[in-house]
N, CA and C atoms as an extended XYZ file, in Angstrom:
495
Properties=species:S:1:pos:R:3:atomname:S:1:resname:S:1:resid:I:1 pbc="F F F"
N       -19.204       20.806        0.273 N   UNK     1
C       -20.578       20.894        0.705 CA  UNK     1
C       -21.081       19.495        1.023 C   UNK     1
N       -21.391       19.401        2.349 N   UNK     2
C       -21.831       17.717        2.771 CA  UNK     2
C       -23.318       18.300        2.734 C   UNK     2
N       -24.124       17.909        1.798 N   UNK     3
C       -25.313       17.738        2.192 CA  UNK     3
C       -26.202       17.073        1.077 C   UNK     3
N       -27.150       16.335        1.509 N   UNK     4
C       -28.380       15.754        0.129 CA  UNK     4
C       -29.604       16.367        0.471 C   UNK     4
N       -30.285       16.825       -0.561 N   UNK     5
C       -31.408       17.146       -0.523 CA  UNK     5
C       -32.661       15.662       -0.007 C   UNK     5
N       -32.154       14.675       -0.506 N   UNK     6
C       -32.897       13.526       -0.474 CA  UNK     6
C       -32.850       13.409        1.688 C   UNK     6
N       -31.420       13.262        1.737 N   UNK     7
C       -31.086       13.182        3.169 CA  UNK     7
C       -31.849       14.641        4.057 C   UNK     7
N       -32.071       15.601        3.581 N   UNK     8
C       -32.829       16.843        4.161 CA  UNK     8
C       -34.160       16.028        4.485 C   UNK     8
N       -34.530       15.669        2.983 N   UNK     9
C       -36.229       15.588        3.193 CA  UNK     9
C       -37.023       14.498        3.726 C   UNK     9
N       -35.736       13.292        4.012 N   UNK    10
C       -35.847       12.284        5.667 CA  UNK    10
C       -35.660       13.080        6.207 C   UNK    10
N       -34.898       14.021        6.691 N   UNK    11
C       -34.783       14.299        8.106 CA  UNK    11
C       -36.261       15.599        8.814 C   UNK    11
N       -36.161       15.671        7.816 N   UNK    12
C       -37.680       17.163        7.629 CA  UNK    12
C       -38.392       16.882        7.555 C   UNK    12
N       -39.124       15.266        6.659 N   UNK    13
C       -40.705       14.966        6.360 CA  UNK    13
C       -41.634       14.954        7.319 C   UNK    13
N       -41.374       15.225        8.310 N   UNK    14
C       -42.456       15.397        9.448 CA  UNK    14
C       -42.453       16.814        9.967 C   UNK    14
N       -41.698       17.625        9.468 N   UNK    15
C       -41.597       19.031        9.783 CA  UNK    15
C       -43.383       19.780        8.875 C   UNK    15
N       -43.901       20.108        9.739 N   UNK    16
C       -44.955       20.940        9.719 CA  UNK    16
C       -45.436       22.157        9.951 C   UNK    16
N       -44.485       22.778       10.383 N   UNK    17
C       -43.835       24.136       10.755 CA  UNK    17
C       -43.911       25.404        9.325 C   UNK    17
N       -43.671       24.620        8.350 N   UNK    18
C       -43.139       26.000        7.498 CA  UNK    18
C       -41.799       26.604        6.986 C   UNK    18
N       -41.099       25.858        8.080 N   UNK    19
C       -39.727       25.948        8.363 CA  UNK    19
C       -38.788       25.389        6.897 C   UNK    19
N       -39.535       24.314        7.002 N   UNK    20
C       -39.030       23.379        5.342 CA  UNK    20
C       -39.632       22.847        4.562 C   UNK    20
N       -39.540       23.434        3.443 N   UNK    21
C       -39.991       22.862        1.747 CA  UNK    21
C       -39.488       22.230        1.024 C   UNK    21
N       -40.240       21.572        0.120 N   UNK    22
C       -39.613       21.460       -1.423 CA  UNK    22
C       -40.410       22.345       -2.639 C   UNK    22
N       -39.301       23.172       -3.501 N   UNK    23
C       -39.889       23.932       -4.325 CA  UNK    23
C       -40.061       23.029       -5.600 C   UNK    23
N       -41.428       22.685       -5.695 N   UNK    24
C       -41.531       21.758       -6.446 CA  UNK    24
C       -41.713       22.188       -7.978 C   UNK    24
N       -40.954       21.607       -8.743 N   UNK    25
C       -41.104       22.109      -10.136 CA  UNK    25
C       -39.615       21.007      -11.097 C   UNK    25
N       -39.797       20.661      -12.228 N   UNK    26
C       -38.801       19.848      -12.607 CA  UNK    26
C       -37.442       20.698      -13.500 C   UNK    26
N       -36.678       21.146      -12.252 N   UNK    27
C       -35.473       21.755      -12.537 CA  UNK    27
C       -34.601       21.115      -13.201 C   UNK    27
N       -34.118       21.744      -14.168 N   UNK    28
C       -32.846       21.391      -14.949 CA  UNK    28
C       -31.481       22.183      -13.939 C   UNK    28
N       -30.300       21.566      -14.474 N   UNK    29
C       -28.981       22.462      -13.965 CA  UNK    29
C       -28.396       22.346      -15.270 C   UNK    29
N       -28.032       23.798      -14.780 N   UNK    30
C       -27.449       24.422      -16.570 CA  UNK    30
C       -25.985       24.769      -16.298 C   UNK    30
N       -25.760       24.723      -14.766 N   UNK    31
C       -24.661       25.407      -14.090 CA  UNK    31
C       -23.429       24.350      -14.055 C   UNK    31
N       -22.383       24.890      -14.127 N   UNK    32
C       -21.012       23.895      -14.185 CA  UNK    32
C       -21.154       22.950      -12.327 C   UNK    32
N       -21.825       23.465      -11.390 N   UNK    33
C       -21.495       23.436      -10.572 CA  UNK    33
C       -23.717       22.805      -10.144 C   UNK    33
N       -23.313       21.456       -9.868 N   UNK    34
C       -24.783       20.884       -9.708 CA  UNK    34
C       -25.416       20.315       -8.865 C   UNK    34
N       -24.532       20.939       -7.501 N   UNK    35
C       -25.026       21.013       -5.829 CA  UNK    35
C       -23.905       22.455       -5.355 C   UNK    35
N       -25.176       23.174       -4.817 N   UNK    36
C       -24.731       24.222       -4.301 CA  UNK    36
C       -25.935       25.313       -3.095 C   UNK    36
N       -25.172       25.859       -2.407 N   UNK    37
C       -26.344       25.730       -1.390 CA  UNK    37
C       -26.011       27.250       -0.413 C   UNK    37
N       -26.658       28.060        0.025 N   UNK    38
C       -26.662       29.373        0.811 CA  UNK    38
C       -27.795       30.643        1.195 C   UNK    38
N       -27.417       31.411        1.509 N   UNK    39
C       -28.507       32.382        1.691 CA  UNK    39
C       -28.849       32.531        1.036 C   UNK    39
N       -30.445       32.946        0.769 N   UNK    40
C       -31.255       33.713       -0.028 CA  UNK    40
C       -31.542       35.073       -0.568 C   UNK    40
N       -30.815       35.379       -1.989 N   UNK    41
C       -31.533       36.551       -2.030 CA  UNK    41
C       -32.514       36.391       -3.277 C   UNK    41
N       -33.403       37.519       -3.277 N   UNK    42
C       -34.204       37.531       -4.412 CA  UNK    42
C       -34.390       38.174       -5.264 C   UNK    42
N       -34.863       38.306       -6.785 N   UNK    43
C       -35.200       39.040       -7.983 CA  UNK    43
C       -36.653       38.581       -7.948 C   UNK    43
N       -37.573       39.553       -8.065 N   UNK    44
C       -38.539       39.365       -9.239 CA  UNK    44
C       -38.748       39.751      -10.250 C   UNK    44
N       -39.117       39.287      -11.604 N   UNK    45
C       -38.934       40.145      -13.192 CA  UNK    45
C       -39.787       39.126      -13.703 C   UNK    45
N       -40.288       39.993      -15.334 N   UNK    46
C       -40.515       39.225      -15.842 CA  UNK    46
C       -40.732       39.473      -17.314 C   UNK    46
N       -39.573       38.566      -17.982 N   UNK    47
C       -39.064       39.105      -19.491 CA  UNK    47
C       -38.341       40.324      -19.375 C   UNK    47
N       -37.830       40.834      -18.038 N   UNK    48
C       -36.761       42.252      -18.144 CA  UNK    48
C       -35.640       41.496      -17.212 C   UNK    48
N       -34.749       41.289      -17.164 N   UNK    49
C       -33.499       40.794      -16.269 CA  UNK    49
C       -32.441       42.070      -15.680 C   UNK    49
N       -33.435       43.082      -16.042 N   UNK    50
C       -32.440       44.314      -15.304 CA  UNK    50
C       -32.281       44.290      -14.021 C   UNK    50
N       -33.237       43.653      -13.034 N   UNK    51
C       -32.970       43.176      -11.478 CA  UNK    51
C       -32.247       42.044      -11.138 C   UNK    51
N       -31.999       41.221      -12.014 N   UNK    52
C       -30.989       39.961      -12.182 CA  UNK    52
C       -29.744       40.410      -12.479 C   UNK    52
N       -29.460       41.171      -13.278 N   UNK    53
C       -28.356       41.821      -13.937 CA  UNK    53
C       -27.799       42.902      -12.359 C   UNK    53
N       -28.219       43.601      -12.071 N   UNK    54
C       -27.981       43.920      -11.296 CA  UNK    54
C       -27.732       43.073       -9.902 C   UNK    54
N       -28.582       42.403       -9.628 N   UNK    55
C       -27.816       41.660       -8.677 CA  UNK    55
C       -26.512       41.017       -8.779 C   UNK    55
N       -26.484       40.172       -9.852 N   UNK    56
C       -25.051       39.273      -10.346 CA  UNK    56
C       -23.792       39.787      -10.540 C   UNK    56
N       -24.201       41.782      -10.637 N   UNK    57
C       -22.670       42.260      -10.682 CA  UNK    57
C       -22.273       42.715       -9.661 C   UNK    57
N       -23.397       42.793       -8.702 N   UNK    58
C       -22.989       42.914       -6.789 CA  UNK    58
C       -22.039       41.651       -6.326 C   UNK    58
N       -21.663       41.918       -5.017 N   UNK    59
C       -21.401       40.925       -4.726 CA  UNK    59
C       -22.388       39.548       -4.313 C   UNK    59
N       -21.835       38.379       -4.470 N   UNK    60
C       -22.880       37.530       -4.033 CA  UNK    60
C       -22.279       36.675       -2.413 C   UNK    60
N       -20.935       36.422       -2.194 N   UNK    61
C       -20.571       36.146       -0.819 CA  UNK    61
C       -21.669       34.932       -0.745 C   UNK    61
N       -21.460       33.935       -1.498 N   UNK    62
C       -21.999       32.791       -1.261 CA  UNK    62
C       -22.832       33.049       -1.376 C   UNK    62
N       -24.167       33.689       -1.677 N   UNK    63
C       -25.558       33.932       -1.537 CA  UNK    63
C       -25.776       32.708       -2.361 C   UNK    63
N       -27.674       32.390       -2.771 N   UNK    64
C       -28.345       32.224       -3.718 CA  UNK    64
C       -29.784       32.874       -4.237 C   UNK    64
N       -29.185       33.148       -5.702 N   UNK    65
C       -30.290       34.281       -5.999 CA  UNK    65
C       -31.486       33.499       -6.475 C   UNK    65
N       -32.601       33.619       -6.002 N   UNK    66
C       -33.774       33.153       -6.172 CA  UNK    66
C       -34.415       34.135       -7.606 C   UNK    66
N       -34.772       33.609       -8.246 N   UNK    67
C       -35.479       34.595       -9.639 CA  UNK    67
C       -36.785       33.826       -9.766 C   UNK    67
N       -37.746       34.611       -9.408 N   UNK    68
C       -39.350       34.443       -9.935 CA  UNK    68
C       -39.158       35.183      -10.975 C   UNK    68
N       -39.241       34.704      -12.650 N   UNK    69
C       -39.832       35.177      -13.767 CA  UNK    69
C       -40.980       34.873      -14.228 C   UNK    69
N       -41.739       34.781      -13.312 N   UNK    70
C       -42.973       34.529      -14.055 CA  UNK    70
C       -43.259       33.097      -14.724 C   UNK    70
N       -42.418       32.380      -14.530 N   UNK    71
C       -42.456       31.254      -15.350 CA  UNK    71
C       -42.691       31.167      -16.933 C   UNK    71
N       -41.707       32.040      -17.093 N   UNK    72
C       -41.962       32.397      -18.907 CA  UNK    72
C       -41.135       32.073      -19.791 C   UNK    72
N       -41.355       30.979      -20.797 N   UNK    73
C       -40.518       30.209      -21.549 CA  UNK    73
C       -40.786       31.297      -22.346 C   UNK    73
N       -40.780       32.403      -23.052 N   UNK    74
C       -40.584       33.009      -24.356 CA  UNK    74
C       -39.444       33.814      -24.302 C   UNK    74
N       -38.535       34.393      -22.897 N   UNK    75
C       -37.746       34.979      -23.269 CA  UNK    75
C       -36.789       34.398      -22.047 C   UNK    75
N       -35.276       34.513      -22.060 N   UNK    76
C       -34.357       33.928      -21.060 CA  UNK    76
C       -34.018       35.042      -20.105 C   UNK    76
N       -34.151       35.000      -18.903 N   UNK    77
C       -33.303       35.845      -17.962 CA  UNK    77
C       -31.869       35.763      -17.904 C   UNK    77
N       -31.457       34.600      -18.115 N   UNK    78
C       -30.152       34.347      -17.973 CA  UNK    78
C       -29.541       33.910      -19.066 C   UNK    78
N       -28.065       34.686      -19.296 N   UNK    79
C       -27.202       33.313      -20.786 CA  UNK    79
C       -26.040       33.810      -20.063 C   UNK    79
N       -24.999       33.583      -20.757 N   UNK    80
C       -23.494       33.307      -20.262 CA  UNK    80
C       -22.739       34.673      -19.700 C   UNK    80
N       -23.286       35.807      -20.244 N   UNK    81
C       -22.345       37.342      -19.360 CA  UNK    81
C       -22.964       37.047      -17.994 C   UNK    81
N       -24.167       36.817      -17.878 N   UNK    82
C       -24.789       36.929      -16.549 CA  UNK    82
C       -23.954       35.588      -15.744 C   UNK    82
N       -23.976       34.823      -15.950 N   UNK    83
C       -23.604       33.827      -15.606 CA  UNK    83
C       -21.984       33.763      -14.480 C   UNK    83
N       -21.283       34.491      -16.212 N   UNK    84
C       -19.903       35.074      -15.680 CA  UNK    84
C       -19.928       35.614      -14.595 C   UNK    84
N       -20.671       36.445      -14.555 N   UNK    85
C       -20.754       37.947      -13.802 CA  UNK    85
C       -21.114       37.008      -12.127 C   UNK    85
N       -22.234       36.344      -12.183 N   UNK    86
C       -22.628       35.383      -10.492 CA  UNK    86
C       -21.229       34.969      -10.368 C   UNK    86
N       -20.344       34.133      -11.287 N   UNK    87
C       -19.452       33.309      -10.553 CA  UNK    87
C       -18.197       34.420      -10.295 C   UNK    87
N       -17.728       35.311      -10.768 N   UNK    88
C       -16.661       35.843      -10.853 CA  UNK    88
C       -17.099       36.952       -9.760 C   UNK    88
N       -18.547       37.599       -9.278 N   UNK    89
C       -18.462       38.110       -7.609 CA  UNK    89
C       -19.115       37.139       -6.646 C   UNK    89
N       -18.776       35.808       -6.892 N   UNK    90
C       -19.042       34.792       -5.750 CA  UNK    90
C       -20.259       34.265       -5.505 C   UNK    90
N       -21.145       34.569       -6.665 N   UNK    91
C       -22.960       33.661       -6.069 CA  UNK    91
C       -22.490       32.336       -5.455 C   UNK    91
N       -22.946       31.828       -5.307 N   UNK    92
C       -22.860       30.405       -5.387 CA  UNK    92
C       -23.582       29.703       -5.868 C   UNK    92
N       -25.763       30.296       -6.594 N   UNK    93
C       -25.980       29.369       -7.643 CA  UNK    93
C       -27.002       30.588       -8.202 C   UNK    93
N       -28.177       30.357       -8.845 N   UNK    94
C       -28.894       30.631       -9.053 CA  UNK    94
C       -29.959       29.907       -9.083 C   UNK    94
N       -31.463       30.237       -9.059 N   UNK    95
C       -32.551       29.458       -9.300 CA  UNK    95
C       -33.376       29.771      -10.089 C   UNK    95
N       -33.919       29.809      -10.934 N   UNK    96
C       -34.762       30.757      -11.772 CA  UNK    96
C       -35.762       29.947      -12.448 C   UNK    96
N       -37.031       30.289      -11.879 N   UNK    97
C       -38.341       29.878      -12.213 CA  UNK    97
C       -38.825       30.847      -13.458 C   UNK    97
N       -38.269       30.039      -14.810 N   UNK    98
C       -38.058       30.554      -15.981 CA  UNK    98
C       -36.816       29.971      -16.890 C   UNK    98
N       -36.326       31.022      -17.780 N   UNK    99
C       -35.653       30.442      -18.742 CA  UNK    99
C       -34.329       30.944      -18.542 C   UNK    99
N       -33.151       30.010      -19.309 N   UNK   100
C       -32.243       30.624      -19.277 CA  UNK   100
C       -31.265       30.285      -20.973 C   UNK   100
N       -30.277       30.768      -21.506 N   UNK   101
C       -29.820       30.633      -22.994 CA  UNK   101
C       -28.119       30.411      -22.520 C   UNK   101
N       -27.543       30.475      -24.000 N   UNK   102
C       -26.100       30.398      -23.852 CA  UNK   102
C       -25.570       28.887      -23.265 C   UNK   102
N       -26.144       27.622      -23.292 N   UNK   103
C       -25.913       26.439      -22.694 CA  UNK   103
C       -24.617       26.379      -22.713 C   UNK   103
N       -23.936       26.212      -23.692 N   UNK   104
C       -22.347       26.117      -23.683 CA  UNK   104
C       -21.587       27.022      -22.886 C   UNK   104
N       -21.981       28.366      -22.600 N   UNK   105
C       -21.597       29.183      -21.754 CA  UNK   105
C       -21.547       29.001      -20.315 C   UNK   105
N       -22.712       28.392      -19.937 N   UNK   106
C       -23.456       28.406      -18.915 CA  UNK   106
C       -23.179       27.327      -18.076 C   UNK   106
N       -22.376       26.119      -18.874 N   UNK   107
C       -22.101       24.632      -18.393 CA  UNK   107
C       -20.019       24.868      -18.290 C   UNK   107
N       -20.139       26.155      -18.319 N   UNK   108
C       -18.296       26.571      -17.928 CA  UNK   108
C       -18.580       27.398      -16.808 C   UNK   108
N       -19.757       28.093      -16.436 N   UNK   109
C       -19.844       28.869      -15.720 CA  UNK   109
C       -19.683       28.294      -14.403 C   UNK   109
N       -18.406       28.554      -13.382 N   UNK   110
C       -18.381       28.223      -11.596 CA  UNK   110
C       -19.324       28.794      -11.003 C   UNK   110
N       -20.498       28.210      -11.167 N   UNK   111
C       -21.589       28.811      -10.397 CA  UNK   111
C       -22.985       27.659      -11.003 C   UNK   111
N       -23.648       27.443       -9.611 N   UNK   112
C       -25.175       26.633      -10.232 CA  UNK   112
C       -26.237       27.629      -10.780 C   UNK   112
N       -26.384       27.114      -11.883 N   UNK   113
C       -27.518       27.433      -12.487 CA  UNK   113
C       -29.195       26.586      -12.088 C   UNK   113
N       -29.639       26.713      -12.076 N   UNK   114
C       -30.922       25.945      -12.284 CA  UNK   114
C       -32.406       26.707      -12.571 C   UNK   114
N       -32.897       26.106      -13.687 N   UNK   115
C       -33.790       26.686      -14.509 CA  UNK   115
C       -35.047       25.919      -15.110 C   UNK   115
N       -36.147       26.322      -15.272 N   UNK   116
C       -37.122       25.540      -15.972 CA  UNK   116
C       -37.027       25.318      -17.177 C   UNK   116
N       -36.296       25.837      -17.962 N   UNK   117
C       -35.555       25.737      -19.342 CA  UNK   117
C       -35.109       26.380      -19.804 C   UNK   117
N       -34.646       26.703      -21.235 N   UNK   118
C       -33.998       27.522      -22.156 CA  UNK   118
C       -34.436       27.713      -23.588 C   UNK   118
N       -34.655       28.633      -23.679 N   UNK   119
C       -35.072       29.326      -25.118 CA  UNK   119
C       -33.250       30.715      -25.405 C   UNK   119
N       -33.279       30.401      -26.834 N   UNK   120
C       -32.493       31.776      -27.186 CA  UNK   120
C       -32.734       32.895      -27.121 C   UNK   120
N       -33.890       33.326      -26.954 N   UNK   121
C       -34.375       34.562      -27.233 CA  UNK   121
C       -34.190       35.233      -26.262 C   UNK   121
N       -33.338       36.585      -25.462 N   UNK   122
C       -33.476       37.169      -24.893 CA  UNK   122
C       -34.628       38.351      -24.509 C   UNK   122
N       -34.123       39.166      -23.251 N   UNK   123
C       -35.138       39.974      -22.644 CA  UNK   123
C       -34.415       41.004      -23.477 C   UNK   123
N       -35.692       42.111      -22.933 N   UNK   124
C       -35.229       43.630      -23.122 CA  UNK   124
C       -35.432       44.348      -21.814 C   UNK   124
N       -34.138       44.999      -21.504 N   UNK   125
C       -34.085       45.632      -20.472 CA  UNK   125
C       -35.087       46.749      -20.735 C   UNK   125
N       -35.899       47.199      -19.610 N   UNK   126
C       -36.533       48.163      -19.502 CA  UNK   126
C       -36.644       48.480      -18.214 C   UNK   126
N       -35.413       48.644      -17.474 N   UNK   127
C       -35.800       48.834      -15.812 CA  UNK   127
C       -36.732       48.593      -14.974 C   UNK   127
N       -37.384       47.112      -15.106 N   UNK   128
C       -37.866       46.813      -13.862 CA  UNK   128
C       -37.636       45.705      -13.397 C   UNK   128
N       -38.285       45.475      -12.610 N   UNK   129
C       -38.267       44.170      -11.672 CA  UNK   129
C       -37.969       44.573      -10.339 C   UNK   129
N       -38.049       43.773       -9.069 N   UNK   130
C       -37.725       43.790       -7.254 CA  UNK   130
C       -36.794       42.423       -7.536 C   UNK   130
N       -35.812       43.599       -6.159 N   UNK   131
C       -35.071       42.928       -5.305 CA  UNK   131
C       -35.045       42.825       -3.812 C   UNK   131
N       -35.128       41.765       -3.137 N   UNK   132
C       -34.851       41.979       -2.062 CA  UNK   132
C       -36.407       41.836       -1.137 C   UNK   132
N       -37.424       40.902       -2.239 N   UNK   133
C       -38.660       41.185       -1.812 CA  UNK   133
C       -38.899       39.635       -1.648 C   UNK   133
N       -40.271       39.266       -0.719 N   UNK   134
C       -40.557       37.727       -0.542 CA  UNK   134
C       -41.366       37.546       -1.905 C   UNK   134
N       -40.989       36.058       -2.886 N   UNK   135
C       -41.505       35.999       -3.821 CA  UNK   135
C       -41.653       34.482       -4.008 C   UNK   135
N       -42.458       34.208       -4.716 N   UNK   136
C       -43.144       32.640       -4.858 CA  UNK   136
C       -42.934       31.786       -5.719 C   UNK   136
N       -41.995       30.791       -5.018 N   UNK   137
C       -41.286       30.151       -6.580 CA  UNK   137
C       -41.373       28.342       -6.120 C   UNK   137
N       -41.746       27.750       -7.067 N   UNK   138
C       -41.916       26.175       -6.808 CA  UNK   138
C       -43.255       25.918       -5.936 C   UNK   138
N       -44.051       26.722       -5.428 N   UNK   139
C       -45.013       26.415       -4.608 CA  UNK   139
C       -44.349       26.838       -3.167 C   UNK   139
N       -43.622       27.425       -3.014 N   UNK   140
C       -42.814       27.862       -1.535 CA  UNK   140
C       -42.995       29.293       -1.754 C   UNK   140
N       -43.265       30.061       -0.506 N   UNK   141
C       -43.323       31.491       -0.071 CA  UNK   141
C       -41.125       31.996        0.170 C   UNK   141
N       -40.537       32.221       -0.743 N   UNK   142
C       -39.248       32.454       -0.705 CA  UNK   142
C       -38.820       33.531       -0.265 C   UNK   142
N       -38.243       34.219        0.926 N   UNK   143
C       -37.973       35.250        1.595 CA  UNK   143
C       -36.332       35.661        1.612 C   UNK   143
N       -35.613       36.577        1.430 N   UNK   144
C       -34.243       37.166        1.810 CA  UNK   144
C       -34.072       36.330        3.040 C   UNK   144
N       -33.154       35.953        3.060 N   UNK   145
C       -31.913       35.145        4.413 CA  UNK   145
C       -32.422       33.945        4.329 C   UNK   145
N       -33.358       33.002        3.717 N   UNK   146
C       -33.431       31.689        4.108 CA  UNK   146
C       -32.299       31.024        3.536 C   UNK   146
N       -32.877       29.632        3.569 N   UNK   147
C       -31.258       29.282        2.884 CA  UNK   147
C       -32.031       28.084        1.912 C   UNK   147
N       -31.353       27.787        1.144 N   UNK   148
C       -31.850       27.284       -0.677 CA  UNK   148
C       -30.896       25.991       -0.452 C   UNK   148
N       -31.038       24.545       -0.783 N   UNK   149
C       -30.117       23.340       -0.897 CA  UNK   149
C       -30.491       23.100       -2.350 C   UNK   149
N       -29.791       22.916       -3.226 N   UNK   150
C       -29.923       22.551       -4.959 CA  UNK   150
C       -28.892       21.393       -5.192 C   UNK   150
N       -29.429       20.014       -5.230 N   UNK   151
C       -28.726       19.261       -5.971 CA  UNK   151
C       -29.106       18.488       -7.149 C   UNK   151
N       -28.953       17.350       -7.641 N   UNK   152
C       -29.376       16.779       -8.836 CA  UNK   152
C       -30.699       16.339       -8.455 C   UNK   152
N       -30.999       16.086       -6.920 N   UNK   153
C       -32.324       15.239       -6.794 CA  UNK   153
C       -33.298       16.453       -6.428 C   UNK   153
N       -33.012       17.826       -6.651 N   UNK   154
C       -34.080       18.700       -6.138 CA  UNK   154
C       -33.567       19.689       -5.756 C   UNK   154
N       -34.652       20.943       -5.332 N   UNK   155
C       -34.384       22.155       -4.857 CA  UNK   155
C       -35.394       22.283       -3.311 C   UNK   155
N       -34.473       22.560       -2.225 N   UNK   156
C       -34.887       22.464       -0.816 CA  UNK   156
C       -34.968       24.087        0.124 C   UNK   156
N       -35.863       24.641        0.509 N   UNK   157
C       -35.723       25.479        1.316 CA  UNK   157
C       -35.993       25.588        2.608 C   UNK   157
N       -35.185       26.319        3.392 N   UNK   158
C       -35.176       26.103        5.041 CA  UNK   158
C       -35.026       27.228        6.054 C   UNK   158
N       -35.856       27.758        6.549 N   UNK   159
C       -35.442       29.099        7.290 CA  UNK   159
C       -34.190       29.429        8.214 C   UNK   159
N       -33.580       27.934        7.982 N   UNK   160
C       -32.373       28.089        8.658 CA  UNK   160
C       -31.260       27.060        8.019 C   UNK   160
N       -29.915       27.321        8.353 N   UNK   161
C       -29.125       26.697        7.475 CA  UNK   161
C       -28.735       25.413        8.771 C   UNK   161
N       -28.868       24.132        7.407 N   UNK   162
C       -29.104       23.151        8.146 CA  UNK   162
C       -27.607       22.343        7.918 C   UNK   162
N       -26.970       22.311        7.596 N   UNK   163
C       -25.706       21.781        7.159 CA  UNK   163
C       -24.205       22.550        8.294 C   UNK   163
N       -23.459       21.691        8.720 N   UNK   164
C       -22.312       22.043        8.666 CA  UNK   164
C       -21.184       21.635        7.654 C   UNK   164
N       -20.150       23.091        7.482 N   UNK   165
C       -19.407       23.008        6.498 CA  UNK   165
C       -18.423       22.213        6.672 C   UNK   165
């Protein structure tokens, strides 16, 4: 993956369009893997990870799953089965505006993580949450097919994929 987020946001800072963001918020990477970058898909939940869970055992074909939780440090969407589950059908990261557990798990996991933090305490499934819907994460309007850049210096979104492989 040739690309910097830093190098995006020279080349974009005059973009006024809409076209390109920064989802601003101070992301951690929890993920073995701490630049990673692709289509967009999305979860929304919050304190239930049954729409996360479900996505991660689909395939992911390079995707990146965007998770609006609400921004809720009391319970984790994510710990290490989930984790497994993104890298072993191909996510390529995750983003999750919220929490995630299992650190030791999660820092073996082939797949980016990135999260507003971590608490132990898990969710309880109770079947809900959306997939596949436009949802609002970092101060960016986040839609299915855009494309997500995540490296150590930030998280970048772009209605179009700006990198060659």
């Amino acid at each position: 993956m040739l690309f910097s987020t830093c190098d995006l946001c020279d080349e974009y800072r005059a973009d006024v369009s809409g076209d390109f963001e920064v989802l601003v918020h101070a992301w951690r990477s929890y993920g073995k893997h701490a630049r990673f970058c692709g289509p967009v898909e999305t979860v929304q939940c919050y304190e239930d990870n049954t729409a996360l869970k479900e996505a991660v055992e689909g395939p992911g074909e390079g995707r990146v799953l965007v998770v609006d939780a609400g921004s809720s440090m009391r319970k984790a969407v994510l710990g290490g089965n989930l984790a497994a589950a993104a890298a072993h059908n191909q996510w390529a990261g995750l983003v999750i505006q919220g929490c995630v557990r299992d650190l030791a798990e999660l820092a073996e996991a082939e797949v980016g993580v990135f999260a507003l933090g971590h608490v132990p305490m898990p969710t309880q499934r109770q079947g809900q949450g959306l997939r596949g819907t436009v949802i609002h994460v970092g101060g960016a309007r986040v839609a299915p097919g855009a494309w997500l850049y995540a490296d150590p210096d930030g998280v970048v979104l772009s209605k179009r994929c700006l990198h060659q492989a």
